[in-house]
VOPAGU-2260 file (C-alpha; in pm, 1 decimal, decimal comma):
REM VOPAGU-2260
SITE   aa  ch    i         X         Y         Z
SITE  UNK   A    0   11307,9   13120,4    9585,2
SITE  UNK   A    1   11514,1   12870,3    9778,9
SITE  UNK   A    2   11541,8   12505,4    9606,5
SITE  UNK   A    3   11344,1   12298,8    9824,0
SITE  UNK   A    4   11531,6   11944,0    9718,4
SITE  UNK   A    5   11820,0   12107,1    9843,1
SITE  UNK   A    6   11917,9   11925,7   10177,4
SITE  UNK   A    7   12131,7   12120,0   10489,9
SITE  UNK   A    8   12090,3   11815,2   10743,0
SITE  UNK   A    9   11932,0   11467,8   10852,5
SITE  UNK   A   10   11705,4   11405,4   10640,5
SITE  UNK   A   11   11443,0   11114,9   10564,0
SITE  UNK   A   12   11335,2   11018,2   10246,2
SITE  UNK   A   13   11035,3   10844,7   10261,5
SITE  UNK   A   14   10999,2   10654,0    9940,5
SITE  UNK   A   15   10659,5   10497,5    9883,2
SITE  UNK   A   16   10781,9   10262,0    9605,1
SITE  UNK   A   17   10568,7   10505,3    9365,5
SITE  UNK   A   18   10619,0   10729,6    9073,4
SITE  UNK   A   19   10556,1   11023,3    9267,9
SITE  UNK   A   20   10809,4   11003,4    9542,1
SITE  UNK   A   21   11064,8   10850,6    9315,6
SITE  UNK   A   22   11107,2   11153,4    9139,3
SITE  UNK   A   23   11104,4   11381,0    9418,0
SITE  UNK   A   24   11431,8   11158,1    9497,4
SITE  UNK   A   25   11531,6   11198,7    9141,3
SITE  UNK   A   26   11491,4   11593,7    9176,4
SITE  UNK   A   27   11685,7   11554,6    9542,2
SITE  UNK   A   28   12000,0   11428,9    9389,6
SITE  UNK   A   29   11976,7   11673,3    9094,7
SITE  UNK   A   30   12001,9   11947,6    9306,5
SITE  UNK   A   31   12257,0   11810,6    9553,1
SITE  UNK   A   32   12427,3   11614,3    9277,5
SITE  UNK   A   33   12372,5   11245,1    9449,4
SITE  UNK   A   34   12250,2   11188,3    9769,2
SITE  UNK   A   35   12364,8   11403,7   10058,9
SITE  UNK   A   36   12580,7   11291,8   10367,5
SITE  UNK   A   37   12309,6   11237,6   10686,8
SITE  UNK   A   38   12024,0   11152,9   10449,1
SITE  UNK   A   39   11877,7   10808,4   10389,0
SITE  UNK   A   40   11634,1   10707,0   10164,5
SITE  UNK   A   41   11364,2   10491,5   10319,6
SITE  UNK   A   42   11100,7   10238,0   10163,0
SITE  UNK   A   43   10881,4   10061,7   10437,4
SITE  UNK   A   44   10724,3    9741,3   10277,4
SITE  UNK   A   45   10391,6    9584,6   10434,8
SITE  UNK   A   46   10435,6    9275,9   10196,9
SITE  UNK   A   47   10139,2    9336,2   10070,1
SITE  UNK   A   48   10293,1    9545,8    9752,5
SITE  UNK   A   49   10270,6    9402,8    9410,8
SITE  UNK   A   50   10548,7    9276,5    9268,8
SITE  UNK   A   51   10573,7    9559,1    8992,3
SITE  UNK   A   52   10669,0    9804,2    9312,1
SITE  UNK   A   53   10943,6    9616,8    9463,5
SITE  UNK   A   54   11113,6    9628,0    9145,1
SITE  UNK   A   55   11044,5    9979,0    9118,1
SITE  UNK   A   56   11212,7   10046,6    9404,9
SITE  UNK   A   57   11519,0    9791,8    9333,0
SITE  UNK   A   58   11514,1    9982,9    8984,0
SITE  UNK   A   59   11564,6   10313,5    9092,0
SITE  UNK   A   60   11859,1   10230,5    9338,0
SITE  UNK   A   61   12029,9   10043,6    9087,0
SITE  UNK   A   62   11966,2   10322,5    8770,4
SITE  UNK   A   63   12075,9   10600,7    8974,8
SITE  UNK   A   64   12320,9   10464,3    9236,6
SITE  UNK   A   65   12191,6   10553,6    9557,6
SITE  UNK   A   66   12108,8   10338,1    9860,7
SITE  UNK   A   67   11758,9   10262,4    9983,0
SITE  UNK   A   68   11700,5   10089,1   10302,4
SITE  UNK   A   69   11411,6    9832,0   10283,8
SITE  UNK   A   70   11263,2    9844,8   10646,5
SITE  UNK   A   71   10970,4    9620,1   10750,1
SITE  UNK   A   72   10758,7    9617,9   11075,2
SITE  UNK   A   73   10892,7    9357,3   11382,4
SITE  UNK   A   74   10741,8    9236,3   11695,4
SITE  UNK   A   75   11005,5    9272,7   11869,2
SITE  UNK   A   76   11239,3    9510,1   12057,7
SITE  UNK   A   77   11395,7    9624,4   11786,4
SITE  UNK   A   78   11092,9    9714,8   11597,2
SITE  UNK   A   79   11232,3    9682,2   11267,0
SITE  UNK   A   80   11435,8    9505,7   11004,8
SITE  UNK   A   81   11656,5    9594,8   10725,2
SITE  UNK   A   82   11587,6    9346,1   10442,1
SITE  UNK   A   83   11655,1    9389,1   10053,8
SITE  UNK   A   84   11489,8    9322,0    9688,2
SITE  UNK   A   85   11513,8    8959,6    9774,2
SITE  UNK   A   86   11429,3    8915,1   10129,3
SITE  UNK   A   87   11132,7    9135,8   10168,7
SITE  UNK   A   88   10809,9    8974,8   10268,9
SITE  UNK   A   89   10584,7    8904,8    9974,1
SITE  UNK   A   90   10279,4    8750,5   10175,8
SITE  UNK   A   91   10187,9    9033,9   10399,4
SITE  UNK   A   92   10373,6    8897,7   10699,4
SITE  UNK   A   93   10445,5    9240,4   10859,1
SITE  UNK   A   94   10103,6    9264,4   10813,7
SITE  UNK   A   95   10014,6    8986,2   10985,9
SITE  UNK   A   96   10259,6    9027,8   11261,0
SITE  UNK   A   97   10109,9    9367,6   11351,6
SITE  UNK   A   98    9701,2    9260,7   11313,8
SITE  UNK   A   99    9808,5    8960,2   11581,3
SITE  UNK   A  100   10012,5    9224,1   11818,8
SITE  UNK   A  101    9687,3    9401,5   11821,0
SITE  UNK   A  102    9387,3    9109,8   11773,0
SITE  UNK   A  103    9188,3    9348,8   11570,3
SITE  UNK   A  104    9184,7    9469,9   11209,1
SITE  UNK   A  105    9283,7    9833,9   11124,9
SITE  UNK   A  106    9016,6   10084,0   10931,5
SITE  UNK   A  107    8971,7   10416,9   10842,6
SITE  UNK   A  108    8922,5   10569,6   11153,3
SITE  UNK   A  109    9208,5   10377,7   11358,2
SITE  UNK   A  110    9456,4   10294,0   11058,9
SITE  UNK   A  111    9686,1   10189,9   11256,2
SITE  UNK   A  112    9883,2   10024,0   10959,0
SITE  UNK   A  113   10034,8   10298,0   10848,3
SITE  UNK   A  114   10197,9   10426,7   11181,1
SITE  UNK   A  115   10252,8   10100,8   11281,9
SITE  UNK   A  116   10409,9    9912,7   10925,1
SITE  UNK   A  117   10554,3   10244,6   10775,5
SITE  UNK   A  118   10595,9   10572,3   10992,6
SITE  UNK   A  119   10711,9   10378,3   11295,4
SITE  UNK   A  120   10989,8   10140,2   11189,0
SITE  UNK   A  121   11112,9   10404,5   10997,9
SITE  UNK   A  122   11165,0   10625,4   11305,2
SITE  UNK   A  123   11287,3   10383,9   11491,6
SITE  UNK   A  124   11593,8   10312,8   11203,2
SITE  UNK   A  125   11651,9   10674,8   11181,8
SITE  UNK   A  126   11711,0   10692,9   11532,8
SITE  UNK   A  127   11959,7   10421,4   11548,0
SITE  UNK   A  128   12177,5   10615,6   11317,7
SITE  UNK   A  129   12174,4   10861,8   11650,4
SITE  UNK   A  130   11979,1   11129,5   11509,1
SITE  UNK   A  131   11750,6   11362,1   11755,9
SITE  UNK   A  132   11589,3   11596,0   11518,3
SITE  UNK   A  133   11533,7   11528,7   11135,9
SITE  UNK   A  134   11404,0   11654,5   10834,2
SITE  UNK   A  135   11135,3   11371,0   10690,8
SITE  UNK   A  136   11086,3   11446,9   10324,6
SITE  UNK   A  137   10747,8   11312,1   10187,8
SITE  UNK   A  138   10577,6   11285,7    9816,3
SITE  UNK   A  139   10315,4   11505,0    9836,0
SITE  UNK   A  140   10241,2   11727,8    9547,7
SITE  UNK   A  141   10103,5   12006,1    9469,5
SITE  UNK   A  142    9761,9   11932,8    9362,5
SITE  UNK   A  143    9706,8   11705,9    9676,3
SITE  UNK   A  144    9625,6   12061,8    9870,4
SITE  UNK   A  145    9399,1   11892,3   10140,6
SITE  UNK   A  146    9661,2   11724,1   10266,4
SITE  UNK   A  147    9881,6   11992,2   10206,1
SITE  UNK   A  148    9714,2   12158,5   10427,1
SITE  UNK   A  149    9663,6   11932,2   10673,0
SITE  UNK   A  150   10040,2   11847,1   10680,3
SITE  UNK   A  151   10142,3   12186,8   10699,5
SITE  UNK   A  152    9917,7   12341,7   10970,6
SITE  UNK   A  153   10051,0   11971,9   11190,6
SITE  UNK   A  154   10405,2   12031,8   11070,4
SITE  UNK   A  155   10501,0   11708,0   11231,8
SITE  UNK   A  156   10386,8   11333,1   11152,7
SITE  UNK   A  157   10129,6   11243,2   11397,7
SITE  UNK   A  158   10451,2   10979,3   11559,3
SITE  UNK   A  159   10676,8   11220,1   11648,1
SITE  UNK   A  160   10763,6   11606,1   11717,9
SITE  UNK   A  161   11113,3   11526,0   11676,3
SITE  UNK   A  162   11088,6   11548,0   11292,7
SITE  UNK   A  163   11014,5   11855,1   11068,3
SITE  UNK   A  164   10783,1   11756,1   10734,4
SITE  UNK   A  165   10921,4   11828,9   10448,5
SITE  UNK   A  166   10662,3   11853,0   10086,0
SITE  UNK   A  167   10931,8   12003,7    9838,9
SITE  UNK   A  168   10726,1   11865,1    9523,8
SITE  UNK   A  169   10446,3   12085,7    9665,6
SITE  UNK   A  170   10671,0   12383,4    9788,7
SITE  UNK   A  171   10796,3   12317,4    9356,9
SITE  UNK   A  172   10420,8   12338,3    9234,8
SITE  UNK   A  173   10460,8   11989,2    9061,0
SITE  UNK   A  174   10151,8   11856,4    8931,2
SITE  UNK   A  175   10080,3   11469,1    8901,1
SITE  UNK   A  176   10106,6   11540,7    8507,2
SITE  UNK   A  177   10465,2   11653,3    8575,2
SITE  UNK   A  178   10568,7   11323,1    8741,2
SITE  UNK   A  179   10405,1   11141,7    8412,7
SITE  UNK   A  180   10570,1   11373,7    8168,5
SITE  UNK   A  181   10857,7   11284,6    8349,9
SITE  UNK   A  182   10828,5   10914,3    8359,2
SITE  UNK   A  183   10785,2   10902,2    8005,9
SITE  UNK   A  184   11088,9   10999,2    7881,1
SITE  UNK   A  185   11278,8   10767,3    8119,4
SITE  UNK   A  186   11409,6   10446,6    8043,5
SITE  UNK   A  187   11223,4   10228,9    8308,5
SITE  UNK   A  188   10914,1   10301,7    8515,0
SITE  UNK   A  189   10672,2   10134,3    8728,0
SITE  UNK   A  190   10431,6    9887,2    8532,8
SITE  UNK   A  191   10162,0    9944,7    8723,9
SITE  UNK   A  192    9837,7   10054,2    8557,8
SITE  UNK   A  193    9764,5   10420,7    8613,7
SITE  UNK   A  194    9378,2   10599,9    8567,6
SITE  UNK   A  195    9252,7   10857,5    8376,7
SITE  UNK   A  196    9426,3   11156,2    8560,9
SITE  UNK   A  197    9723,7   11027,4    8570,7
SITE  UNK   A  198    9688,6   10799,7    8896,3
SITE  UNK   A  199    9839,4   10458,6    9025,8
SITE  UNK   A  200    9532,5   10212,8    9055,6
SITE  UNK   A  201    9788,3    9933,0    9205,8
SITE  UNK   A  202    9951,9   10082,7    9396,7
SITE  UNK   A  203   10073,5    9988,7    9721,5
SITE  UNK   A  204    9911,4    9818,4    9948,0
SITE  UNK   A  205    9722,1    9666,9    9605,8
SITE  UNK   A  206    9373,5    9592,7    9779,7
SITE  UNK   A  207    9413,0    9863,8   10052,9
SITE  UNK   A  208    9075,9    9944,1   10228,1
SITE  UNK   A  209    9155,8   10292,3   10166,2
SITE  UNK   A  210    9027,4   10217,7    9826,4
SITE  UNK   A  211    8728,4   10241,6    9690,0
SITE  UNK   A  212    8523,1    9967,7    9644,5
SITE  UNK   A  213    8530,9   10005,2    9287,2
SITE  UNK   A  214    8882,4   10005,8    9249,6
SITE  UNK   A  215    8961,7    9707,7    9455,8
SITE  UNK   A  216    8673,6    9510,0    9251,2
SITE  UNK   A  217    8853,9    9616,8    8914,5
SITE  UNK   A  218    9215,8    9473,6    9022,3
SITE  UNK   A  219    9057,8    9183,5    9146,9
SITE  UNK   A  220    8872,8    9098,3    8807,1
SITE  UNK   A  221    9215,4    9147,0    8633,7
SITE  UNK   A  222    9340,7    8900,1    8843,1
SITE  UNK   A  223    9722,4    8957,5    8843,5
SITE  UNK   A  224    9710,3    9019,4    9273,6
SITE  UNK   A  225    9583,8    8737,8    9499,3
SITE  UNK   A  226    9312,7    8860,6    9731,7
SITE  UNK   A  227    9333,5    8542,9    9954,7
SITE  UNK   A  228    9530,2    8747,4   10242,0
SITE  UNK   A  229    9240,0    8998,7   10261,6
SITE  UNK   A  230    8943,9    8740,0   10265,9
SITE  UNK   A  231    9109,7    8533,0   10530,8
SITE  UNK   A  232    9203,7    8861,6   10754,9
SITE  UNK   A  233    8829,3    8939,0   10772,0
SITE  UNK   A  234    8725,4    8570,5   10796,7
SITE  UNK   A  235    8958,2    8492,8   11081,9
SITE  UNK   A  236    9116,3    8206,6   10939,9
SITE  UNK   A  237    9461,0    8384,2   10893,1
SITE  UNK   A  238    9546,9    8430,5   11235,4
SITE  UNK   A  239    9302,2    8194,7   11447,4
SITE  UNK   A  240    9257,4    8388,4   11778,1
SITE  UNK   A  241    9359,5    8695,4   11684,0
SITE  UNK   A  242    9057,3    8868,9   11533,0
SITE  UNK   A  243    8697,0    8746,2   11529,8
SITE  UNK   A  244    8507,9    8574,0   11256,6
SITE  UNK   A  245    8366,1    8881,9   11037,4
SITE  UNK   A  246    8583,6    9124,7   11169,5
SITE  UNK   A  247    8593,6    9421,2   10894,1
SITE  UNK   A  248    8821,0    9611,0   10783,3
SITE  UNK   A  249    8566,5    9868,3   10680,4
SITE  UNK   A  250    8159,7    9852,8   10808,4
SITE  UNK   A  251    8065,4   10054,4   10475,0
SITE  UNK   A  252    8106,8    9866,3   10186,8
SITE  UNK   A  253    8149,7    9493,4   10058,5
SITE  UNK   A  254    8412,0    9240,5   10248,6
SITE  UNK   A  255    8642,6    9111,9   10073,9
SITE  UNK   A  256    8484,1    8788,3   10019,1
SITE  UNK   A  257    8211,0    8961,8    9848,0
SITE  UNK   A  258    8451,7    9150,9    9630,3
SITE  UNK   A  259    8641,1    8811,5    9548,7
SITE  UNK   A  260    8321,5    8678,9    9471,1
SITE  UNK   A  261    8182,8    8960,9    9275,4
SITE  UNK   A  262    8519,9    8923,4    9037,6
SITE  UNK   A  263    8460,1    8533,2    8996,1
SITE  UNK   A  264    8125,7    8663,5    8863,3
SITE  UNK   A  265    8270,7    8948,0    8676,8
SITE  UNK   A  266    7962,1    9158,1    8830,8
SITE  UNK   A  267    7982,6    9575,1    8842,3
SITE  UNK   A  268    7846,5    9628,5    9190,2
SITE  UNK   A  269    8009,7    9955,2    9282,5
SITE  UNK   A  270    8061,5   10362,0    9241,1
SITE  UNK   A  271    8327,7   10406,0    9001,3
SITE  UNK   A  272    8397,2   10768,4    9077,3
SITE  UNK   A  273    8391,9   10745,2    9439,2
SITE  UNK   A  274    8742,0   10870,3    9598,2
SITE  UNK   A  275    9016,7   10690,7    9758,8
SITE  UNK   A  276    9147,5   10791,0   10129,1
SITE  UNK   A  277    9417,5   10892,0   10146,2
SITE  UNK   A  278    9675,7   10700,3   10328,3
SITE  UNK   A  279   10049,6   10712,4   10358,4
SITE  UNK   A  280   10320,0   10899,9   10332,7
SITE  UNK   A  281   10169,6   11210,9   10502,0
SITE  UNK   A  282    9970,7   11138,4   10858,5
């Protein structure tokens, strides 16, 4: 069998800022000792990451020498920026900028967020190096076989044709236990919480709608992540004019005002088994 972190041409690494797509970039330049000519490693921050990622992701470049492009979402014709550990937004305003090009919040049927803050800008960089056709190598493992599936039978992000998906942690079999195993023997890792399979509760974007209700109730009792962008997105009061008073960003479930509320009162309203969507790096 073929290595499947070997690289032959452009390639894409889309880095989430998580545990499971940084070692898929740790396994990358073990098996092309360092990172490749024609290959960039991408990381496309919202600003609405916690703190714990972006050092994650400033972590790994430092620890194993290899660049990472911090891209974030702009209104304008360039579509992107290139910012760093220090300049990246903290206070969701790529976020912002994108819910006021639009004037209404994204949900789970049109998420536009993730095309839009994430698969987008990073095309658009990509494409400034003068690449055509690329290779666009994604954390997905093994035991994520819906979207597997669903990535596989597509074989291109929904953005473009011009790119070929890559899933080389799946094509590897690696479990989520793997990754774990992995990260604890290293010297540094992410400090965000993880549940009990294995799984990053905090992850990026920390109060995602993607999540269940449960989840987004239990980081906002712990307190550590300000919810205040959230309530005010729904509420209208973040960008007056651009979305409606009680605009939701998902009709099933609490708003957020109800879930900042149900913290304050430290009340258990919600399914704590229910499933999160899925969201990016794979549609």
């Amino acid at each position: 069998m073929s290595d499947p972190f070997k690289i032959d041409g452009p390639t894409c690494i889309s880095f989430s800022g998580g545990r499971t797509s940084a070692y898929m970039l740790w396994r990358v330049l073990q098996s092309n000792g360092g990172l490749p000519a024609d290959t960039v490693v991408a990381f496309a921050n919202t600003g609405l990451e916690a703190e714990e990622t972006l050092a994650f992701v400033a972590r790994c470049a430092t620890e194993w020498a290899v660049p990472i492009r911090w891209i974030e979402y702009r209104n304008d014709a360039a579509g992107f920026a290139l910012v760093d550990h220090a300049s990246a937004s903290r206070d969701g305003e790529p976020f912002t900028a994108i819910i006021t090009k639009r004037s209404y919040l994204p949900n789970p049927v049109t998420r536009f967020c993730t095309s839009e803050l994430k698969i987008r800008p990073m095309h658009r960089y990509v494409r400034t190096l003068g690449w055509d056709e690329w290779d666009q190598f994604i954390g997905i493992r093994a035991d994520e076989q819906r979207r597997v599936s669903k990535i596989r039978a597509r074989g291109h992000s929904t953005e473009s044709k011009d790119e070929t998906m890559c899933m080389p942690l799946a094509d590897a079999k690696v479990s989520v236990q793997e990754v774990n195993r992995f990260w604890n023997s290293q010297s540094f890792n992410l400090e965000l919480a993880t549940d009990a399979r294995g799984r990053t509760t905090e992850g990026n974007c920390v109060y995602c709608f993607n999540k269940p209700p449960a989840q987004r109730l239990s980081i906002a009792k712990a307190g550590r992540y300000p919810i205040a962008w959230w309530v005010k997105a729904e509420d209208g009061s973040l960008i007056p004019g651009a979305t409606g008073r009680g605009a939701r960003f998902t009709k099933d479930g609490p708003s957020y005002a109800d879930i900042e509320r149900y913290a304050a009162e430290q009340a258990d309203m919600f399914d704590p088994n229910e499933e999160a969507i899925p969201c990016f790096c794979g549609d």
